[in-house]
C-alpha positions in Angstrom: -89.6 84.2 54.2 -91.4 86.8 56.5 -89.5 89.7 59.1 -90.5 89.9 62.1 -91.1 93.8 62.6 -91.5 96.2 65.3 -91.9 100.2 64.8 -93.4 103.2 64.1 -96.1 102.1 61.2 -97.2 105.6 60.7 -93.6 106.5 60.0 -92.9 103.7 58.1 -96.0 104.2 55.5 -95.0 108.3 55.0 -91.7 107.6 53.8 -94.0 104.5 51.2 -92.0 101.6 53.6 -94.8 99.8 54.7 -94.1 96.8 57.8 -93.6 93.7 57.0 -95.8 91.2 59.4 -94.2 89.1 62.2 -93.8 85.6 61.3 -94.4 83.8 64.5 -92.0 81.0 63.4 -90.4 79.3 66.3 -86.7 79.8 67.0 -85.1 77.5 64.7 -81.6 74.7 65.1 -78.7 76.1 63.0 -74.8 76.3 62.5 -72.8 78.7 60.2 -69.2 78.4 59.5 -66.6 80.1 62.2 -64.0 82.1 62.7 -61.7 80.5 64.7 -60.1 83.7 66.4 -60.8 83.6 70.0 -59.4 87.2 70.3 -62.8 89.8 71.2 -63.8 91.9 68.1 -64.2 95.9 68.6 -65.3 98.4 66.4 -63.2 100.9 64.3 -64.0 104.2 62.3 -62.2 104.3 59.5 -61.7 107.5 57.6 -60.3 106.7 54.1 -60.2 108.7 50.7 -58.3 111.2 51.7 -56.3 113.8 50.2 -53.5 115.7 50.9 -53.1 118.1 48.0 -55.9 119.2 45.5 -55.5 117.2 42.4 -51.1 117.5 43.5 -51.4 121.2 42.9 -48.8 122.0 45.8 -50.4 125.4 46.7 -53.5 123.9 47.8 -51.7 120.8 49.9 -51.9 120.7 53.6 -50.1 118.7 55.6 -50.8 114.6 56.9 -50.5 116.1 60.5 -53.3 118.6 59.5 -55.5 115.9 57.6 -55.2 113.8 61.2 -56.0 116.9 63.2 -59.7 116.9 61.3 -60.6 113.6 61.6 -59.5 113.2 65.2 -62.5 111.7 66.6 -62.2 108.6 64.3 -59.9 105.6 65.3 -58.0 105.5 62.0 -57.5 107.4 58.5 -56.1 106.3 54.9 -54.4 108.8 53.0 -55.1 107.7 49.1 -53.1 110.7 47.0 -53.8 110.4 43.5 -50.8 107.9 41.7 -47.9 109.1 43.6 -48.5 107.2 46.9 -46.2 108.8 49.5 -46.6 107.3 53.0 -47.2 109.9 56.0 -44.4 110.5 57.8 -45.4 113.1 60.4 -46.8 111.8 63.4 -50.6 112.5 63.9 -51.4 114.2 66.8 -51.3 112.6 70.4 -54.8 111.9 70.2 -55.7 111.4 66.9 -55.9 108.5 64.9 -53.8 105.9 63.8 -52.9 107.3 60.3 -52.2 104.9 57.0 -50.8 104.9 53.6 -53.0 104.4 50.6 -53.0 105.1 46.6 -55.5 106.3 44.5 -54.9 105.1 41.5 -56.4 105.4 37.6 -56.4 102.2 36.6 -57.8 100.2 33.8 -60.5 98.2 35.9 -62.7 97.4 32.8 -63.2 95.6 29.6 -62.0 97.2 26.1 -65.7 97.4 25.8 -66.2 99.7 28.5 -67.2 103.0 26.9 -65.8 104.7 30.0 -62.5 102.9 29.8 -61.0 104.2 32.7 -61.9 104.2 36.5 -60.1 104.7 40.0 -59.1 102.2 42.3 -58.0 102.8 45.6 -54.7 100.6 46.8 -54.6 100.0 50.4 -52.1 98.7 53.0 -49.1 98.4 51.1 -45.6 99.3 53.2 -43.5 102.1 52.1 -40.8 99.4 51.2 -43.0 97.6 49.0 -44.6 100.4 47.1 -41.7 101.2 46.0 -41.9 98.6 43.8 -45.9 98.5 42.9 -45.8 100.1 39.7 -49.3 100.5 38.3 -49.8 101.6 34.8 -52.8 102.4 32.9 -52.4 100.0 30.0 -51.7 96.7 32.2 -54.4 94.3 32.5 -56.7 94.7 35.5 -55.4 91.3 37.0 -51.9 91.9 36.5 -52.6 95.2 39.2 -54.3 93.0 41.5 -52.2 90.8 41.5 -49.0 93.3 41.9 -51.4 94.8 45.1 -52.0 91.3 46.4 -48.8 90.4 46.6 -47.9 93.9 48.4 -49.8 93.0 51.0 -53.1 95.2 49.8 -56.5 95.8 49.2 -58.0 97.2 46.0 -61.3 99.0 46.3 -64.0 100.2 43.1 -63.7 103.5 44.1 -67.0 105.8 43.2 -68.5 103.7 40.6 -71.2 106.4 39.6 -67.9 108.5 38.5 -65.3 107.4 36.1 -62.3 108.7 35.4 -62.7 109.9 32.1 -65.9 112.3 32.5 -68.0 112.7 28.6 -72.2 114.0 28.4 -73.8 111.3 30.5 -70.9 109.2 31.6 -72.2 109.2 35.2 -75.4 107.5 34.3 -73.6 105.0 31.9 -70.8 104.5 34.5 -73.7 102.8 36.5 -75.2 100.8 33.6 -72.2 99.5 33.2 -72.6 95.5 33.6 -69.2 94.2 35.6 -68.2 90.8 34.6 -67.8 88.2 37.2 -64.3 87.9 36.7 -63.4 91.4 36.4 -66.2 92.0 39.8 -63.9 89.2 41.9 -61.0 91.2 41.8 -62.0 93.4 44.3 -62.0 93.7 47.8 -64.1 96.3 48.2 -66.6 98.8 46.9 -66.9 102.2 48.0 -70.5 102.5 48.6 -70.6 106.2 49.6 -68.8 109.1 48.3 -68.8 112.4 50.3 -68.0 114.4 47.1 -71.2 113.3 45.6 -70.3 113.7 41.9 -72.7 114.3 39.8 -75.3 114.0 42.5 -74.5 110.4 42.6 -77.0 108.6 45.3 -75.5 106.0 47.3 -78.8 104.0 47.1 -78.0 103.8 42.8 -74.6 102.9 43.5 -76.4 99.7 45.9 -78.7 98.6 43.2 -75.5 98.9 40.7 -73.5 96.5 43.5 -77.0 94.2 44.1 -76.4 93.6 40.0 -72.8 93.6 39.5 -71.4 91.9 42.4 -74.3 89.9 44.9 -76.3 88.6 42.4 -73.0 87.3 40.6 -72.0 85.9 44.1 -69.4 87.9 44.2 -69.6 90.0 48.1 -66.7 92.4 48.4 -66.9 94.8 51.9 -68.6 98.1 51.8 -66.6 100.8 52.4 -67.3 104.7 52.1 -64.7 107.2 51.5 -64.5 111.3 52.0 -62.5 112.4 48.8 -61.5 115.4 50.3 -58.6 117.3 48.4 -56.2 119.9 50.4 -57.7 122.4 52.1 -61.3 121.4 53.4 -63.3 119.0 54.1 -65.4 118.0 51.2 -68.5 117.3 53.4 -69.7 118.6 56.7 -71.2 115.6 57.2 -68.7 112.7 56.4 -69.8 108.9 56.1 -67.5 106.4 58.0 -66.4 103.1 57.3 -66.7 100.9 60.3 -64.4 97.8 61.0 -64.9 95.2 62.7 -61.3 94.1 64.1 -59.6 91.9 66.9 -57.0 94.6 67.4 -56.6 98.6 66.4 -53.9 98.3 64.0 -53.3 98.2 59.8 -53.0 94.5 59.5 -56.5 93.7 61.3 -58.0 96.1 59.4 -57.2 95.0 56.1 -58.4 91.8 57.4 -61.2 93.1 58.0 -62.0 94.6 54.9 -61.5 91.0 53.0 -63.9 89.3 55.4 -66.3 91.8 54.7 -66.6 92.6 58.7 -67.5 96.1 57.5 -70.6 98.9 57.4 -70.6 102.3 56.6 -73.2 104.8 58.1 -73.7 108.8 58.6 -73.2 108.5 62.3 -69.7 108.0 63.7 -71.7 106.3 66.8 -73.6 103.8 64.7 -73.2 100.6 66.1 -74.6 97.3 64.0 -74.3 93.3 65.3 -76.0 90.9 63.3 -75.9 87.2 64.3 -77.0 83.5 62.7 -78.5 81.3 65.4 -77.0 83.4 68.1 -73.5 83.7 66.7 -72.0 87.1 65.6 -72.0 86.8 61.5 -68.5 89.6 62.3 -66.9 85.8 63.5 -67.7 83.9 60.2 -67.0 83.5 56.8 -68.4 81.5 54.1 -71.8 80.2 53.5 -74.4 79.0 55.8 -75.3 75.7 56.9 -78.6 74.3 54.7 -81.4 74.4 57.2 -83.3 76.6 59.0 -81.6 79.4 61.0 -82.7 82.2 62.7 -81.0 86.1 61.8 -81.2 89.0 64.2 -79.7 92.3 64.1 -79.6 94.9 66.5 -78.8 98.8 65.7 -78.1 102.0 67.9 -76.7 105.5 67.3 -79.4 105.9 64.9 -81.3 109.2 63.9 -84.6 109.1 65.4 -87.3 106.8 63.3 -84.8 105.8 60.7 -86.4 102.6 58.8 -84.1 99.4 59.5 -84.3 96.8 56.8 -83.7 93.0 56.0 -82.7 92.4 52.6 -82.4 89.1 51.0 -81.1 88.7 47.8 -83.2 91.9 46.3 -85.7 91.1 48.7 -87.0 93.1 51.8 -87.8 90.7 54.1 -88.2 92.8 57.5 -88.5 96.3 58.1 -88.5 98.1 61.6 -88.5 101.4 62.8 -85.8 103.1 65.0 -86.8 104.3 68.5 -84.6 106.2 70.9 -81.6 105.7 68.0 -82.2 101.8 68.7 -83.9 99.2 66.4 -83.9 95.2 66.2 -85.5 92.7 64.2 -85.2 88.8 64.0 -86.6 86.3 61.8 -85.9 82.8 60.5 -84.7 81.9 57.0 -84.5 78.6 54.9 -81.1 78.2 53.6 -81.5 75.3 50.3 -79.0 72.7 50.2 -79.4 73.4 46.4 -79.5 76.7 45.0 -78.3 78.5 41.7 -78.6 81.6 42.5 -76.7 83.5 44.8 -78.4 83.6 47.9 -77.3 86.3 50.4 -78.5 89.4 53.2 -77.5 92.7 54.4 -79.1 95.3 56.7 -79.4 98.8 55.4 -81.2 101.6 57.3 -83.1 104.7 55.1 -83.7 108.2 57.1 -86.3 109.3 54.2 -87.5 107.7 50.9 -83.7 107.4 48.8 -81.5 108.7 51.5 -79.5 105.9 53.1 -78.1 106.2 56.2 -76.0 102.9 57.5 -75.4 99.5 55.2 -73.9 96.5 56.4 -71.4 94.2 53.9 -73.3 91.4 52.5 -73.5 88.1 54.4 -73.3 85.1 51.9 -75.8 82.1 52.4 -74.5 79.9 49.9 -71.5 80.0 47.8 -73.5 81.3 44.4 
């Protein structure tokens, strides 16, 4: 497996990425399984992990309206109070974005040999009607709340894994050796890759090598999602991360869709824009694994900072690097997908703006089914 890598190579060795050669391969013949939807896909910013009151003290709330008013460039926001999961009723402004109901909720995610035992989950698109009736308790089995969310109509998303809810000496550290097993690890929909909070100066990069282990490698591919945690008053980060969506039309139902196809990235910029494609056809229009054979990837990136380093990963593997020009960067090169493989075989595009600080990552794309 070689990338095929264009760039900046002085750039790339300062910040210790060094290029990885072109291959010179010749285009290859390929198919991957479809999406049937004819309907175009366009990109959403999602704004989720939001807060209306700090920790439900009620003197440091601020209204929906308010919340909708900051994050008014963005398409659409999620409002995830802790446990008490009251949908916004006041309109958002004229032109701000669609707003939606969420949950945060503590929840008890893990095995009894968790040493952390508790951990949040964030509950997504479930009606007002409905969560009425989704009554989530912290003694339940984990499957039992997934299945109660499911059946709501929701998502569930491993919210901040570097922090659990029951903070000890070290539990941040632990929280991420933590090894997740594969049945607990297919019960969610999502992982939220970035948190603006940052507790405990946790680094979104340790939280990908914790999701490499815990989920990929397991062949397990839930979205990647990033969330603000803001609670009441302010922001909780002048510079906020943004989940982007990939959806057929701007509106709750698509983008829970969206969210368990994985037809997600999250990056720093509100303008990033990422397509990736398998033998010329968008991988946002799939699902499933790929075709044994050869095939050819590409991906294409804009709206990033200026010589950000763009990389290929395969299955813990780097397998091209590029640098960004101009905020744009591309790179192509062909793989060998096994008709016969244990191990769970998969790629995402991530994109670094200095050694440990990552900038945009792309949901995984599955090449076999693990």
């Amino acid at each position: 497996m070689s990338g095929i890598a264009t760039g900046d190579t002085a750039h790339a060795q300062a910040v210790q990425l060094p290029l990885i050669p072109a291959s010179g391969k010749q285009e290859p013949a390929g198919d991957t399984a479809a999406v049937t939807s004819q309907e175009p896909l366009e990109r959403l910013s999602l704004t989720r992990h939001l807060h209306t009151c700090n920790h439900n003290v009620p003197s440091q709330c601020v209204s929906v309206a308010d919340v909708a008013a900051r994050y008014r460039r963005v398409d659409a926001i999620i409002i995830e109070n802790h446990n008490d999961y009251q949908p916004p009723v006041v309109a958002a402004p004229p032109d701000g974005p669609l707003v939606l109901p969420g949950k945060e909720s503590a929840t008890p995610i893990h095995s009894r040999q968790h040493p952390l035992a508790l951990q949040h989950a964030g509950i997504l698109g479930v009606d007002a009607v409905q969560q009425r009736t989704l009554k989530i308790t912290m003694t339940e089995p984990t499957a039992v709340t997934l299945q109660k969310v499911h059946r709501a109509g929701g998502d569930l998303v491993y919210n901040h894994p570097e922090y659990p809810y029951i903070q000890t000496a070290g539990s941040s550290a632990r929280a991420l050796a933590y090894t997740v097993p594969t049945d607990e690890a297919k019960l969610f929909d999502a992982v939220e890759l970035f948190n603006d909070a940052g507790f405990k100066g946790g680094n979104p990069a340790n939280v990908l090598r914790w999701v490499e282990q815990n989920f990929y490698n397991q062949g397990v591919f839930p979205a990647i999602v990033a969330g603000q945690d803001d609670h009441g008053p302010a922001p909780i980060s002048a510079h906020p991360t943004y989940t982007l969506a990939m959806v057929h039309h701007r509106r709750e139902a698509d983008i829970m869709e969206a969210i368990r196809a994985r037809h997600t990235f999250v990056s720093k910029s509100l303008d990033a824009q990422l397509a990736m494609s398998m033998d010329g056809k968008s991988t946002w229009e799939r699902n499933g694994p790929v075709v044994p054979g050869q095939h050819r990837f590409s991906t294409s990136l804009s709206g990033l900072p200026e010589g950000a380093v763009i990389e290929i990963v395969r299955s813990g593997e780097v397998i091209g690097r590029t640098v960004a020009k101009d905020g744009h960067g591309e790179l192509s090169l062909s793989l060998d997908v096994p008709a016969a493989n244990k191990r769970a075989d998969y790629l995402y595009v991530r994109v670094w703006t200095s050694p440990g600080q990552l900038h945009t990552v792309g949901s995984a794309v599955p090449l076999n089914a693990g």
